[in-house]
C-alpha positions in Angstrom: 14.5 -11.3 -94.3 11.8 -8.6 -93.1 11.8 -7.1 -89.9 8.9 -9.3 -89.1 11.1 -12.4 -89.3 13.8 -11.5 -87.3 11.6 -10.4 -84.6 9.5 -13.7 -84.5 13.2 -16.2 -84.8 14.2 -13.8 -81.1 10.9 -14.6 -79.7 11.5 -18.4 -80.4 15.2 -18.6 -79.3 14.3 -16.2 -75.8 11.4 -19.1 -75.3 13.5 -21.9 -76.3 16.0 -20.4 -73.5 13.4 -20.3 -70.7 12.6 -23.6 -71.2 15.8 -24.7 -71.1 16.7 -23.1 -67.2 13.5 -23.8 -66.0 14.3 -27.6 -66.9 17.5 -27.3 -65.6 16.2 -25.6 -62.1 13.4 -28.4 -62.0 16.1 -31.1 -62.5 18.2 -29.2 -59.5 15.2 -29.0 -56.9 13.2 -31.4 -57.7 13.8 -32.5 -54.2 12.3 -29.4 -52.8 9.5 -29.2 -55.0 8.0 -32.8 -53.5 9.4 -31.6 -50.1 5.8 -30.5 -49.0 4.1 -33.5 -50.5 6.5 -36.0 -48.7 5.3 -38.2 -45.9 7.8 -38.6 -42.6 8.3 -41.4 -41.1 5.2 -42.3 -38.5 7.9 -42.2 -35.7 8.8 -39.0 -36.2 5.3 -38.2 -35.8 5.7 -39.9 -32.5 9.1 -38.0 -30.7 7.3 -34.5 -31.5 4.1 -35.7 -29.4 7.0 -37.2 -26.7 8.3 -34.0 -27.2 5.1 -32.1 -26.6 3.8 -34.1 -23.0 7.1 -33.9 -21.7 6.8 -29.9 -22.0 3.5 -30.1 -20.7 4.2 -32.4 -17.9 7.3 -30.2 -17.1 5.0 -27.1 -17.0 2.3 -28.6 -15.0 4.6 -30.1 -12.2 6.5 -26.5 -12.1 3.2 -24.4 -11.5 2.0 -27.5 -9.0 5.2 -26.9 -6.7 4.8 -23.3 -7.3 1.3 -23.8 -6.0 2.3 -26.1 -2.8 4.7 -23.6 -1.7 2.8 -20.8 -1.5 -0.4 -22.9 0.1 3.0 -24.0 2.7 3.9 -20.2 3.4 0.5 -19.0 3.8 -0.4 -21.9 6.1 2.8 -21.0 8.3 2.1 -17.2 8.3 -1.3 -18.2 9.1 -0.4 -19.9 12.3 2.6 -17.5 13.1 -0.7 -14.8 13.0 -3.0 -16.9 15.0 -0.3 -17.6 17.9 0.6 -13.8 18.0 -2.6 -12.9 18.2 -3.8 -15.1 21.2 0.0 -14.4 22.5 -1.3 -10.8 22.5 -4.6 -11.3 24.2 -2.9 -13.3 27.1 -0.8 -10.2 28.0 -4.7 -8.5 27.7 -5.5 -10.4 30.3 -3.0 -11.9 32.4 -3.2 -9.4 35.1 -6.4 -10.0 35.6 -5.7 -14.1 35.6 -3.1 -13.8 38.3 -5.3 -12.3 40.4 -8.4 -14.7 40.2 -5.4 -17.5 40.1 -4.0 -15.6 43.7 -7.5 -15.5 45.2 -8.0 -19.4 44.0 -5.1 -20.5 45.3 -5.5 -18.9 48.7 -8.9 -20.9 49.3 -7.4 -23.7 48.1 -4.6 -23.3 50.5 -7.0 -23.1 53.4 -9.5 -26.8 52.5 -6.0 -28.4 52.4 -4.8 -27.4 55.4 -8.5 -28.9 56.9 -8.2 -31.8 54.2 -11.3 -30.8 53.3 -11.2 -31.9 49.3 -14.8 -31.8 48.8 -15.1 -27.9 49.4 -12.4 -27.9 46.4 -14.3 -29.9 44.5 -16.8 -27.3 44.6 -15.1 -24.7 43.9 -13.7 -26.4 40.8 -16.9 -27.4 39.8 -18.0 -23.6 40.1 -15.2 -22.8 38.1 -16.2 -24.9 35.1 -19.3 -23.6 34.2 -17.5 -20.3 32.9 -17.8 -19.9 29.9 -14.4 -21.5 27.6 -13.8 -23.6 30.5 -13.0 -27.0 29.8 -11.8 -28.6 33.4 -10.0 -28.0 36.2 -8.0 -30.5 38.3 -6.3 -30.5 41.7 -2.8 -31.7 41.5 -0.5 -33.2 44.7 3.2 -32.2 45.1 3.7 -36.2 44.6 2.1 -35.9 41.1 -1.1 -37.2 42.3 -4.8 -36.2 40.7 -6.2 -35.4 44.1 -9.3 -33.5 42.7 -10.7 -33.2 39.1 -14.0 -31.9 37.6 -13.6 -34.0 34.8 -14.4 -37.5 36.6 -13.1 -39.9 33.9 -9.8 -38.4 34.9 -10.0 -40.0 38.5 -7.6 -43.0 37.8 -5.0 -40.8 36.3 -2.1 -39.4 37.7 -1.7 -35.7 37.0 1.9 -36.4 35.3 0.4 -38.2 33.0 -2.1 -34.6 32.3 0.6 -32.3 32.0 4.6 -32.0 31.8 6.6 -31.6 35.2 7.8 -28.2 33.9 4.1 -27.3 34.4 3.6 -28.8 37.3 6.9 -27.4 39.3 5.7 -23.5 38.1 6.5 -21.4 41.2 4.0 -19.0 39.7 0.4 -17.9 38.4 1.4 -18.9 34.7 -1.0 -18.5 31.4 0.0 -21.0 28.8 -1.2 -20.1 25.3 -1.0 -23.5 23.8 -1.1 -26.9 25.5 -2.4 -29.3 23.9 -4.4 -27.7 21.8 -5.6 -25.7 25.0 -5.0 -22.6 27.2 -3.9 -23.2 30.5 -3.6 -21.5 33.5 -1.3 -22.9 36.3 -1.8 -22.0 39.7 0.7 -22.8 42.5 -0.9 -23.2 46.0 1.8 -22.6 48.1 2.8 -23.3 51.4 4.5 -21.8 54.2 8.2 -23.5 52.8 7.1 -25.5 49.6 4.4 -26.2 47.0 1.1 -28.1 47.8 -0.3 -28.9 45.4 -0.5 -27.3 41.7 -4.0 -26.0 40.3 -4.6 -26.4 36.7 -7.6 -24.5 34.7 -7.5 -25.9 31.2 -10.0 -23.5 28.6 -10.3 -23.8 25.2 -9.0 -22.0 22.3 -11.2 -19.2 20.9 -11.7 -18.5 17.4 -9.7 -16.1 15.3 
């Protein structure tokens, strides 16, 4: 046999082989060679979209409470700010409230003692056309409204207006929030007891 031969009968048996553990392999894995052509289940289809909204839902509520508790704190500092802040201003200007409050309640003092309500009408009504002033009312030691510049009032008691803690102040007092309002409180006083109680209601300014 020439060289040729043998070389040609190798050649055959080393393809012969091949084909034999590729066969084999094919055989072994076929499963894995259809794996990519394979079509799931559609309901498998369906628990990895479940699986998808519920990680999006999840998300979105987390960021949305993330979101309403920062609008909360910033909400509450905002307010803490805006009451320190007009808390600050008062002390400004309280000196110079106790004194226009001492002067008031002075020449209140003296119409009361000459039951002369009219004149402190006036000077209520003089009082409201400053600027921030809202009204101003004339309360009794009984709780009555004896005088008020806001004449809807008339029929209302004055303990219906304001809290007796407001109304018993022995002092000149500046309330930063009432109602929405700033209040000053004025005791008119008498020689053993409180008269009657003055209260100037004004109206928040802006910050």
């Amino acid at each position: 046999m020439t060289d040729q031969s043998k070389q040609n009968e190798k050649e055959q048996s080393g393809q012969s082989k091949a084909s034999t553990l590729f066969a084999i392999l094919s055989d072994k894995f076929d499963l894995l060679a259809k794996l990519p052509n394979m079509q799931f289940p559609a309901w498998y289809g369906a628990v990895f979209l479940a699986i998808i909204i519920v990680i999006f839902t999840w998300k979105q509520i987390a960021v949305g409470k993330v979101e309403s508790d920062m609008t909360k704190k910033l909400e509450s500092e905002r307010a803490l700010i805006t009451q320190q802040a007009r808390e600050y201003a008062d002390k400004q200007y309280s000196k110079e409230e106790e004194r226009f409050g001492q002067v008031l309640s002075w020449a209140v003092r003296g119409e009361l003692l000459r039951k002369n309500l009219d004149q402190v009408d006036q000077y209520l009504n003089e009082i409201v056309k400053m600027k921030g002033t809202e009204r101003a009312v004339l309360i009794g030691e009984d709780g009555q409204l004896l005088v008020s510049t806001d004449k809807r009032l008339e029929d209302t008691k004055g303990v219906e207006l304001y809290p007796k803690e407001i109304l018993n102040s022995q002092k000149i007092t500046l309330r930063s929030d009432v109602g929405g309002k700033k209040i000053l409180v004025i005791p008119v006083m008498g020689l053993n007891k409180r008269d009657a109680t003055i209260v100037i209601s004004y109206n928040q300014p802006a910050l």
